[in-house]
RORO-184056 format. One record per residue (C-alpha): residue number from 1; residue in one letter; x, y, z. Coordinates in steps of 0.5 Angstrom, whole numbers, plus 500, padded with zeros to 3 digits. Layout:
REM residues N
@resi NUM; resn A; x X; y Y; z Z
...
This chain:
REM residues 130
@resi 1; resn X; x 789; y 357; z 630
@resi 2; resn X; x 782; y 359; z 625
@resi 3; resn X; x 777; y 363; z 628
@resi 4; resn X; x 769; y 363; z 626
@resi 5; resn X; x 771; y 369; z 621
@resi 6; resn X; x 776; y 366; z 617
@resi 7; resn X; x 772; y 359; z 616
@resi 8; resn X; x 768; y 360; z 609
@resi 9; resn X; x 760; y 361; z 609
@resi 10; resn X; x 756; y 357; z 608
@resi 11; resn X; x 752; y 356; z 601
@resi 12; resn X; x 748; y 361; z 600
@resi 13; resn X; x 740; y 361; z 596
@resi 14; resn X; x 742; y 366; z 589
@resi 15; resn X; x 736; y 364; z 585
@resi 16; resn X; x 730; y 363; z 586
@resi 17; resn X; x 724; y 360; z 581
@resi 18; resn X; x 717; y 361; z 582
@resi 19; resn X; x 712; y 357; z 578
@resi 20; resn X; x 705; y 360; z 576
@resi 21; resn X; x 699; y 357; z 572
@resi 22; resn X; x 697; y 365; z 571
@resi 23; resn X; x 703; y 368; z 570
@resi 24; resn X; x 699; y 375; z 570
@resi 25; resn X; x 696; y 374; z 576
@resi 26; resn X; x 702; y 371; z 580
@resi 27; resn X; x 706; y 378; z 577
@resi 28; resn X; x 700; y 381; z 580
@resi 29; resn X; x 701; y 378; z 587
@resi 30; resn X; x 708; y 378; z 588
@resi 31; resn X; x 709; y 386; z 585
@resi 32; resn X; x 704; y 389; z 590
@resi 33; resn X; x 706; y 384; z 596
@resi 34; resn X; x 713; y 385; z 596
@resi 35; resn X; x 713; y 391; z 591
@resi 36; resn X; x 718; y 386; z 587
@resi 37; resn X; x 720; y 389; z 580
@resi 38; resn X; x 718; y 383; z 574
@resi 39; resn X; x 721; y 384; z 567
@resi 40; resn X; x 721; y 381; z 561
@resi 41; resn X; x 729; y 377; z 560
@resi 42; resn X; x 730; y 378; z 553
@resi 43; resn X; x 731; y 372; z 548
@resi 44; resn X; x 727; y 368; z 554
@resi 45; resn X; x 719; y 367; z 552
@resi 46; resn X; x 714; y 367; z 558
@resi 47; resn X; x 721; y 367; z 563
@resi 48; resn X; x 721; y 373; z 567
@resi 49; resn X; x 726; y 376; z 571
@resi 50; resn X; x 723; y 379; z 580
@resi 51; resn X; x 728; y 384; z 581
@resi 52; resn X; x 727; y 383; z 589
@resi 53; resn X; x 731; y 389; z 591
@resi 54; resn X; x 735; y 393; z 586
@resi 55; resn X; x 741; y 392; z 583
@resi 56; resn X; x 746; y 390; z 589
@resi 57; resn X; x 739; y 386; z 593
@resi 58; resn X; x 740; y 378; z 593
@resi 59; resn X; x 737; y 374; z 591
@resi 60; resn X; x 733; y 375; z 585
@resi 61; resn X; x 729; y 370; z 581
@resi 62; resn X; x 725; y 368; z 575
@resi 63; resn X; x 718; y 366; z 574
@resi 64; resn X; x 715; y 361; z 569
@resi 65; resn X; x 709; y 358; z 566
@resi 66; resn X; x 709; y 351; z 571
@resi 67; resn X; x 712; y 345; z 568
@resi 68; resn X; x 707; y 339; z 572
@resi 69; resn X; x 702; y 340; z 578
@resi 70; resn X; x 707; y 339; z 583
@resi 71; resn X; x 712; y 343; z 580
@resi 72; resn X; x 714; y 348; z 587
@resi 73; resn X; x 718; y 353; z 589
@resi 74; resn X; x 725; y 352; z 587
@resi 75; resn X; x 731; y 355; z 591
@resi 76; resn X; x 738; y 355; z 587
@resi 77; resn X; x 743; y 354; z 592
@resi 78; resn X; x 751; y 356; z 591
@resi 79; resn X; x 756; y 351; z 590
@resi 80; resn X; x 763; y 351; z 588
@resi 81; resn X; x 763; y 345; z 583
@resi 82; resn X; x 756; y 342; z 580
@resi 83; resn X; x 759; y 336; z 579
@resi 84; resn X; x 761; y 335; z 585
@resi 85; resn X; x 755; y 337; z 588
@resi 86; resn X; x 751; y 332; z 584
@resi 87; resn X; x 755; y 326; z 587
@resi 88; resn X; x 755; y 328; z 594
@resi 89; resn X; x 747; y 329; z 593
@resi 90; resn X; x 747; y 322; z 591
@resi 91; resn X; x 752; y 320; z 596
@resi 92; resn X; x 747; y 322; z 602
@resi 93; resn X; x 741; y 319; z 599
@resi 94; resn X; x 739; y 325; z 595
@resi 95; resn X; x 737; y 324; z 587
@resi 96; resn X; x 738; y 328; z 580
@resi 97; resn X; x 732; y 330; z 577
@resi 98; resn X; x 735; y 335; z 571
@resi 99; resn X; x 743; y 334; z 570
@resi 100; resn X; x 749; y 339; z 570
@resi 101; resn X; x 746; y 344; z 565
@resi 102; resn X; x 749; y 350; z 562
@resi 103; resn X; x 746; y 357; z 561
@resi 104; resn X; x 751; y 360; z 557
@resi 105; resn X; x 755; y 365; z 558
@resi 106; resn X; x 753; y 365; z 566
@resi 107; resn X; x 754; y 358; z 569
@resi 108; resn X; x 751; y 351; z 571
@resi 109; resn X; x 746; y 347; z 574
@resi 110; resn X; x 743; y 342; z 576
@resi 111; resn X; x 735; y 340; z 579
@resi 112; resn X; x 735; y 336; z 585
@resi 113; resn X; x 731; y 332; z 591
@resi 114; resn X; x 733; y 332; z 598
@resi 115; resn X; x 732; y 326; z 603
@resi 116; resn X; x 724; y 329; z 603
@resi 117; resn X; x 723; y 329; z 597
@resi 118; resn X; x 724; y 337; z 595
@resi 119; resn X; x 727; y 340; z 589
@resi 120; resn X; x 732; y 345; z 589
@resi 121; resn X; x 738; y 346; z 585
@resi 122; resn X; x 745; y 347; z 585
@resi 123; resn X; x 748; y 353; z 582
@resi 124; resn X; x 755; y 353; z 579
@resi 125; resn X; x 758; y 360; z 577
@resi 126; resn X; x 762; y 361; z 570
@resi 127; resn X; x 762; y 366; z 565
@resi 128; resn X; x 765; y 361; z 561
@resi 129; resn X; x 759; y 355; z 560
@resi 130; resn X; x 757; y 353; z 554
């Protein structure tokens, strides 16, 4: 028999991404409201890393200039398999917007729409992704 604490946890939110059509005034407001460090990512242009809490604090998140006027928010949620996730995400009605994407050296992921029409994303860990 299996207690509650063996079962493993639910996914979890490990990125967020805040779109901003002021990027200077967005890094404003979220370093003096919540006292998120913002910092530039090397190699990446007009993307930047919110340091949230420190080295051991999750989730962190990135902040870019917005894509198209509706682009929101977007949480990426942790899954064993990107592939997988997208089928399932067909599956129960969903939509992939942005298929399995690589980010070298870190992972994959893919944007997706729920039943309502919000976008998230799911993340894939691997050192490994080309």
């Amino acid at each position: 028999m299996s207690s509650k604490a063996d079962k493993k946890p639910a996914a979890s939110i490990v990125w967020f991404e805040v779109p901003a059509d002021d990027l200077k005034r967005a890094q404003k407001f979220y370093s003096s409201m919540f006292g998120w460090k913002v910092n530039a990512i090397p190699n990446m242009a007009d993307y930047w890393h919110l340091d949230t809490g420190g080295k051991d604090d999750s989730p962190d998140g990135g902040m870019m200039l917005r894509k198209h006027p509706g682009q929101t928010i977007t949480n990426y949620i942790s899954v064993p398999s990107v592939t997988k996730a997208m089928a399932k995400i067909k599956k129960l009605g969903g939509d992939v917007c942005i298929p399995k994407t690589a980010v070298p050296g870190m992972g994959y992921f893919a944007v997706c729409k729920d039943t309502e029409e919000n976008t998230f994303a799911v993340w894939e860990m691997s050192g490994k992704a080309k």
